[in-house]
N, C-alpha and C positions, 0 to 999 in steps of 0.2 A: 503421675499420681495413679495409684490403683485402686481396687473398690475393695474394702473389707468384707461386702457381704460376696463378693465375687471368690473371694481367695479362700480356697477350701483349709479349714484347720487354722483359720486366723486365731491366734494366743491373745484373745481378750482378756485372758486373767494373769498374761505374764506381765513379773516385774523389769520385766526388760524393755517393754512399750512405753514411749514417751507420748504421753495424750495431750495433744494442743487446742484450746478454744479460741477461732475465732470469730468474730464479731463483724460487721457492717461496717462499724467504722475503723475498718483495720487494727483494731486494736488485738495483738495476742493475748492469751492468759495460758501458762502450762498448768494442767491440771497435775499435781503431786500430793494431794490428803485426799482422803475419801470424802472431806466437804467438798471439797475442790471438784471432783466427778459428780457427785449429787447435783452442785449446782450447775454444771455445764453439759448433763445430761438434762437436767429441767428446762435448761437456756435453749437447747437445740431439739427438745420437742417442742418446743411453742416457738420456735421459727428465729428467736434471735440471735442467735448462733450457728457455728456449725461445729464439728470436732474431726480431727485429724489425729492421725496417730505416726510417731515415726521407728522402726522396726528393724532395731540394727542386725545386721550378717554378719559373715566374720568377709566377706571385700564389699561393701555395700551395704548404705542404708537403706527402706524403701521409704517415701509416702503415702500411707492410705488416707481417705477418706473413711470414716465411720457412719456409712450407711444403713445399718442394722444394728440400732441404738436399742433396742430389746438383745440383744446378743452382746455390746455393751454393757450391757448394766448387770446381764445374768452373769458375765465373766469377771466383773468387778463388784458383783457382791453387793450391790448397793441396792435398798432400800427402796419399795416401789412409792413413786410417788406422784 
């Protein structure tokens, strides 16, 4: 797993990123509407989540971590909240 705030030029606003929420008690949630980001950006600044993203190539996918949930949110457009 790698660090999105580490990876220079991380495409927080591509439709290509699939953004995954999860939770403590192992539960996933794929974030695919912009409610779906809103609330799983909310979720993981107030600790009860966390959010990942997976980042297809053309021979390999990566996983990141979304460690720079402010650069999340500005690349996804979503509503300060």
């Amino acid at each position: 797993m790698r660090s999105a705030k580490e990876t220079e030029g991380f495409p927080y606003g591509s439709n290509r990123i699939c953004y995954i929420e999860l939770f403590a008690t192992g539960e996933i949630k794929q974030l695919t509407t912009y409610h779906d980001k809103i609330e799983g950006y909310v979720h993981a600044q107030s600790g009860i989540s966390k959010l990942f993203a997976v980042w297809p190539g053309q021979w390999r996918s990566d996983l990141f971590i979304i460690d720079d949930l402010e650069a999340f949110r500005i690349g996804q457009r979503l509503i300060r909240v």
